[in-house]
C-alpha positions as CSV (number, residue, x, y, z in Angstrom):
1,X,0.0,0.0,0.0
2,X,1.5,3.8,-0.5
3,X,2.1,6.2,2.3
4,X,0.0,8.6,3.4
5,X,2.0,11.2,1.5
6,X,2.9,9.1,-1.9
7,X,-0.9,8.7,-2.2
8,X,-1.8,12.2,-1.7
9,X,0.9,12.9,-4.7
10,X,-0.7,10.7,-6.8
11,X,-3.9,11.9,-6.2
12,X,-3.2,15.8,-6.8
13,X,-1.6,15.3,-10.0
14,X,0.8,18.4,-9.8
15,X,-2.9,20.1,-8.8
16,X,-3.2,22.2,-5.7
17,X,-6.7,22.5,-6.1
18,X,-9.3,20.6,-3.3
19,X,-9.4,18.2,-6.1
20,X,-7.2,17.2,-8.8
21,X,-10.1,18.2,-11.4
22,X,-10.7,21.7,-9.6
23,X,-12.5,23.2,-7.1
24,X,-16.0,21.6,-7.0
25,X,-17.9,18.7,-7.9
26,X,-20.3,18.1,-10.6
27,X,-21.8,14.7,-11.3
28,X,-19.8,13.8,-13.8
29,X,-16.1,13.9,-12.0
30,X,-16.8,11.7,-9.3
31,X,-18.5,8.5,-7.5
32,X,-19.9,10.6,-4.3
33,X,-23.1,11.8,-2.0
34,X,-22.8,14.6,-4.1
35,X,-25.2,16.2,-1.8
36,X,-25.2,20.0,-0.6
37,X,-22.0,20.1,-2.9
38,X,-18.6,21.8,-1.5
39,X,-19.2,25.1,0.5
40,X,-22.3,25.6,-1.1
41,X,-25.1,27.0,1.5
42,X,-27.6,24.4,3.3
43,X,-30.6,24.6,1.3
44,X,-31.0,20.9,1.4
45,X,-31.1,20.5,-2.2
46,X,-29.1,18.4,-4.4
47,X,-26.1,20.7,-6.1
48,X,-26.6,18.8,-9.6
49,X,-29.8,16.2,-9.1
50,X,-29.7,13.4,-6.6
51,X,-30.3,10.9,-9.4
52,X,-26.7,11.0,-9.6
53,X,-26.2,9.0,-6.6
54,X,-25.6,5.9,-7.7
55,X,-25.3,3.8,-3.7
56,X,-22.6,1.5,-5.3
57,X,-19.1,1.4,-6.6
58,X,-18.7,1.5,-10.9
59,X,-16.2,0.4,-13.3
60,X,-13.1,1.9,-13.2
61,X,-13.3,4.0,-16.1
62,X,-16.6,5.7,-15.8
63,X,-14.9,9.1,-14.4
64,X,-12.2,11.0,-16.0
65,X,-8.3,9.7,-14.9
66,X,-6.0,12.4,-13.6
67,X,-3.4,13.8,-15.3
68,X,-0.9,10.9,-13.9
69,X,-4.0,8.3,-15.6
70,X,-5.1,7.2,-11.8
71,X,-8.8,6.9,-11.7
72,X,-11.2,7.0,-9.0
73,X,-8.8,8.8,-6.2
74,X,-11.8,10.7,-5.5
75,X,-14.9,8.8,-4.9
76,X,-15.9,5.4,-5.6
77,X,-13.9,3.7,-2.7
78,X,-11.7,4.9,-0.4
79,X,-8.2,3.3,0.1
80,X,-6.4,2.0,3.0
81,X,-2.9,3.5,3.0
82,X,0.5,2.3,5.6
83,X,0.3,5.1,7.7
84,X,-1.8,4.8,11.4
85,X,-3.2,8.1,12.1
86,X,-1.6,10.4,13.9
87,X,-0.9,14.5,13.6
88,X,1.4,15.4,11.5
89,X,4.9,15.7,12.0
90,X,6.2,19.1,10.7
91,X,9.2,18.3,11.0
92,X,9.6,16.3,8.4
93,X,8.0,18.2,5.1
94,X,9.7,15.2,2.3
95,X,8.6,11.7,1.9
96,X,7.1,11.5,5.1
97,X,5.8,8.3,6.8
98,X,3.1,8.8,9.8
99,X,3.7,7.3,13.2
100,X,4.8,3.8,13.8
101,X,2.0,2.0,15.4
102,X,-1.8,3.1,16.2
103,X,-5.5,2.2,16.6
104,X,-6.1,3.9,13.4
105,X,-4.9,3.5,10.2
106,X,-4.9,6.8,7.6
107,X,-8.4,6.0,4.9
108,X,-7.8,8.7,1.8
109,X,-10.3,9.5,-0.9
110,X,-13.4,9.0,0.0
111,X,-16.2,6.5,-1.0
112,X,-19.4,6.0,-3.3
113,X,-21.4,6.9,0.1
114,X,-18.9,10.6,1.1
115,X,-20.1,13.8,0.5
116,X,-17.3,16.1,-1.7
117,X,-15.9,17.5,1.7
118,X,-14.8,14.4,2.6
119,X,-13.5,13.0,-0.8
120,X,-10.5,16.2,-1.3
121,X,-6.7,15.3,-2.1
122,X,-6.2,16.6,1.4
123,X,-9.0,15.0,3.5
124,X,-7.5,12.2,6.0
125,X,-9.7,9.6,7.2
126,X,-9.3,7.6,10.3
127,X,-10.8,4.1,10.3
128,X,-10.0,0.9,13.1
129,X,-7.4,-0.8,11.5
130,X,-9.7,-4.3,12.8
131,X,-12.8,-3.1,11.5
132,X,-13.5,-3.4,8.0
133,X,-16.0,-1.0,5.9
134,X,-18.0,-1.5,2.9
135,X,-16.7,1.4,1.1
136,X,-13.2,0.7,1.7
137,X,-10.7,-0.9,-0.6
138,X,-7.2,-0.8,-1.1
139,X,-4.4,0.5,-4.3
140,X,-1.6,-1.8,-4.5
141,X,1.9,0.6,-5.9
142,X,4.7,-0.3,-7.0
143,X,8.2,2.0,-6.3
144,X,8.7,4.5,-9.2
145,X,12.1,4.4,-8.9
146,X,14.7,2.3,-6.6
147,X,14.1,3.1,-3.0
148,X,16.4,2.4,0.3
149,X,15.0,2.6,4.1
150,X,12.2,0.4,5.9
151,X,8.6,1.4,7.2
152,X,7.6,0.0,10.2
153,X,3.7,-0.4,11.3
154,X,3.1,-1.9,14.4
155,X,-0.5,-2.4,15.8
156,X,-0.8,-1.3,19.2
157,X,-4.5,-1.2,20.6
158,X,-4.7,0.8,24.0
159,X,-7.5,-1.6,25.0
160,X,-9.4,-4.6,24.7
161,X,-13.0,-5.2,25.1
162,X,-14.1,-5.7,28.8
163,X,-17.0,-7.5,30.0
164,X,-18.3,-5.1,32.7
165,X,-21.2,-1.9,32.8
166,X,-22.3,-0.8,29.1
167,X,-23.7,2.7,28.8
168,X,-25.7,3.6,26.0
169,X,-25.1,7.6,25.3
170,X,-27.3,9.2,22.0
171,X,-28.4,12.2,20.7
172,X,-31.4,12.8,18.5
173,X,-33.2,15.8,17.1
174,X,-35.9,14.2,14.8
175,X,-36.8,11.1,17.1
176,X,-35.3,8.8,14.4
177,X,-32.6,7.8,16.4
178,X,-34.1,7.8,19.8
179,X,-36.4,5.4,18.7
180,X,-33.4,2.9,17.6
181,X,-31.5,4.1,21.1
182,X,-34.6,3.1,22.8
183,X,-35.3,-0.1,21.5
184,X,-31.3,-1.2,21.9
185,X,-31.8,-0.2,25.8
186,X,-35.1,-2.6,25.7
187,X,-33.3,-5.3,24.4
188,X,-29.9,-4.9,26.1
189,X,-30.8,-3.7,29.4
190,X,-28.0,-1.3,29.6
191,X,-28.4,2.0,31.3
192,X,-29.6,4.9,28.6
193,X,-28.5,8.8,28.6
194,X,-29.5,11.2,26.2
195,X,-27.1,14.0,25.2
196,X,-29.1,17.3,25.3
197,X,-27.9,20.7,24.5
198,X,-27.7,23.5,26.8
199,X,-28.8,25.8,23.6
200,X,-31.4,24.0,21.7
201,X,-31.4,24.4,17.9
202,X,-34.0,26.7,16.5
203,X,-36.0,23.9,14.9
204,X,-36.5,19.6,15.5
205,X,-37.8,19.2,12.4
206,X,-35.8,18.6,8.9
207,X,-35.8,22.1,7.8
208,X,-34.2,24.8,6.6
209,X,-33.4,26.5,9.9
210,X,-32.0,23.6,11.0
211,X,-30.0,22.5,8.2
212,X,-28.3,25.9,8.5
213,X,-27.7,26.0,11.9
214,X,-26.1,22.2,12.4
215,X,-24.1,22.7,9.1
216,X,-22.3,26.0,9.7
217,X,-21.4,23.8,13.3
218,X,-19.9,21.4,11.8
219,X,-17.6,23.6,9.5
220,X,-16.7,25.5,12.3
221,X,-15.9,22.5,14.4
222,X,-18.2,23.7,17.2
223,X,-18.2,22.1,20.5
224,X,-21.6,23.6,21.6
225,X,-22.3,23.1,25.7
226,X,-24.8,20.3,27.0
227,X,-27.0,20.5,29.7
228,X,-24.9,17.4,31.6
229,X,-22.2,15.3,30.2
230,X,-22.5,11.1,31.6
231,X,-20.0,9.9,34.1
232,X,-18.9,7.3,32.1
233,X,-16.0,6.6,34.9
234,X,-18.0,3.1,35.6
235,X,-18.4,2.1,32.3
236,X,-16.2,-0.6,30.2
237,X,-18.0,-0.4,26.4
238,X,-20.4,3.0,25.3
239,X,-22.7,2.4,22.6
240,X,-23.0,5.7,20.9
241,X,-25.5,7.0,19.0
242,X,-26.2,9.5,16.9
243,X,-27.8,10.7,13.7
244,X,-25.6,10.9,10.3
245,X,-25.2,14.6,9.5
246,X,-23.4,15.5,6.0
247,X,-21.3,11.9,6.6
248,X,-20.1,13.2,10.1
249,X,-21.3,13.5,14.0
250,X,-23.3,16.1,14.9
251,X,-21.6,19.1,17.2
252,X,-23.1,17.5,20.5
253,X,-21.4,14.0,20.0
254,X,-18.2,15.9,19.1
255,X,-18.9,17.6,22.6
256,X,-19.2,14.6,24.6
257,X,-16.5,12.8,23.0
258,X,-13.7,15.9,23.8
259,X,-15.2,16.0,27.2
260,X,-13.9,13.2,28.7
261,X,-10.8,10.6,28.6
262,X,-12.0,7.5,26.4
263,X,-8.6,5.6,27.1
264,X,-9.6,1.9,27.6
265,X,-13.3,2.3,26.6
266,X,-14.3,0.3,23.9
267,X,-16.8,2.4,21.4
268,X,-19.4,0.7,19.8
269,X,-21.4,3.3,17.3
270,X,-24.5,2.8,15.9
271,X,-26.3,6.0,14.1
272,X,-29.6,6.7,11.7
273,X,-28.9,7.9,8.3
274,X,-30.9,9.0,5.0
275,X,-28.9,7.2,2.7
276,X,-25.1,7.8,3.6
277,X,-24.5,4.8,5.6
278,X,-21.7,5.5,8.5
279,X,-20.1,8.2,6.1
280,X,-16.8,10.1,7.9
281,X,-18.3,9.4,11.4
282,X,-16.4,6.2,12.8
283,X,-13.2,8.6,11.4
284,X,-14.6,11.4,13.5
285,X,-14.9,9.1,16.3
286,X,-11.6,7.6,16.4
287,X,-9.7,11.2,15.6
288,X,-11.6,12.4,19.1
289,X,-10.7,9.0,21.3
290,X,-7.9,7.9,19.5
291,X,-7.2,5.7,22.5
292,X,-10.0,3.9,22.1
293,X,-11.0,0.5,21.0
294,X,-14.1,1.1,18.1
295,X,-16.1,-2.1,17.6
296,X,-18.4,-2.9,14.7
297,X,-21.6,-0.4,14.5
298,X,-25.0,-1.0,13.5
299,X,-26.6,1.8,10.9
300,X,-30.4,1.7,10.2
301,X,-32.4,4.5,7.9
302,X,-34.2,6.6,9.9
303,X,-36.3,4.6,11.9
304,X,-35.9,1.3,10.3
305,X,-35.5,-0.8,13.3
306,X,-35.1,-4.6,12.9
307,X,-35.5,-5.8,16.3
308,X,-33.2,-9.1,15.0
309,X,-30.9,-7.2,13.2
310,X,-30.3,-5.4,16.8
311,X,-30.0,-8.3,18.7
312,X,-27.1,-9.9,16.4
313,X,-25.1,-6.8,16.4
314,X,-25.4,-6.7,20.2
315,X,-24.3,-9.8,20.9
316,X,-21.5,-9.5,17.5
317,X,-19.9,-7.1,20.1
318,X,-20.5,-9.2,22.8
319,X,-23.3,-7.2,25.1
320,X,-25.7,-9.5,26.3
């Protein structure tokens, strides 16, 4: 697999544009939730026709190559590269490798199911390195040229699943996925909190207002204040919950999760979603508790509860 920093060359192309074909994205150029487009307003219409959202990968050659002939470094599936993720070192600005060992390894690219944000040349993911994803794939690449010097990788988990208290922390503006929370708590019997915000938003509907409101949060990076935030001190696994905004957590979640020290916890997601699947938001998770252990979630849409479906992913993580 290439480095973090060889694919990210092969995907700009000599460009320095957010993507190697320019600076937005229209149907044609790429396999994506082209939804709401890139730094276009919230409207909550489709940029250039949701018909274009095809919900699967395509042959290789549908979209345009670059100008090095690679196709599909944007869109279509993502790519596992060697690097675990880690910040940056700026020390070292040529050929860089990332750290050594990780939870995380580095996902670039973006899928069939990412919205254009999430698919740039510069856009790093962060998926468990144990937990595999239906939109991720990988690039095999050969050296260019003759090359001296070793990478090392080194998986290093900061904890393993425990078999004490689960907690089960959500947030939900629309009911959608309280009413999954909910019915995981019925079947589990694990204790329930909801996350609530000290500032509502203007609206719990799908609207306009809203739409606004959540999405200039999450291009700020907002960590808006909740009314309480859960011990979770006597807690081993959390099973986190939360609606799929624009293929990433919604500002509350991101609130929680910088709130406390996840070190040890396992993470178990499970989220409702209007057609996106899990999108960026296991990489949002693992970036904020990167010392963490992430376990395989459970995605319905909206409130498309399948109370068997529930049960199996419970006990898949084993949480009786």
């Amino acid at each position: 697999m290439p480095t973090e920093a060889e694919w990210e060359y092969a995907a700009r192309a000599n460009t320095d544009t957010p993507f190697n074909f320019g600076d937005y994205v229209h149907n044609s150029d790429a396999n994506c939730y082209n939804a709401y487009g890139y730094n276009n307003d919230a409207s909550g219409n489709w940029v250039n026709g949701s018909d274009a959202y095809l919900r699967k990968t395509v042959a290789v050659n549908q979209y345009p190559a670059n100008d090095y002939g690679l196709y599909n470094m944007h869109g279509n599936a993502a790519e596992w590269v060697w690097d675990w993720y880690s910040e940056y070192d700026s020390k070292t600005a040529t050929n860089p490798t990332g750290s050594e060992s990780g939870n995380a390894k580095v996902v670039r690219g973006g899928g069939w199911n990412d919205h254009p944000k999430h698919i740039r040349s510069a856009y790093r993911g962060a998926q468990p390195a144990d937990v595999g994803l239906y939109s991720i794939g990988i690039r095999p690449v050969r050296n260019a040229g003759t090359a001296t010097g070793k990478v090392k990788s080194v998986y290093s988990a900061k904890a393993k699943q425990k078999t004490g208290k689960t907690l089960i922390v959500y947030f939900s503006q629309t009911g959608n996925t309280e009413g999954l929370a909910n019915l995981i708590h019925e079947i589990s019997g694990a204790d329930i909190i909801r996350l609530e915000r000290k500032i509502p938003y203007s609206s719990s509907s799908n609207a306009s207002v809203l739409y606004g409101e959540a999405l200039d949060e999450l291009r700020a990076e907002a960590v808006p204040e909740l009314k309480a935030y859960p011990n979770i001190d006597q807690y081993d696994t959390i099973l986190l919950g939360y609606c799929n905004w624009w293929s990433s957590i919604p500002a509350s979640v991101r609130s929680f999760l910088m709130y406390d020290d996840f070190s040890g916890k396992t993470i178990v997601p499970f989220c409702s979603m209007g057609g996106g699947r899990f999108g960026q938001t296991i990489s949002a998770i693992a970036k904020l508790a990167p010392d963490s252990v992430i376990k395989e979630g459970l995605e319905v849409t909206y409130s498309s509860y399948d109370r068997d479906e529930i049960d199996n992913w419970l006990k898949a993580n084993n949480i009786d």
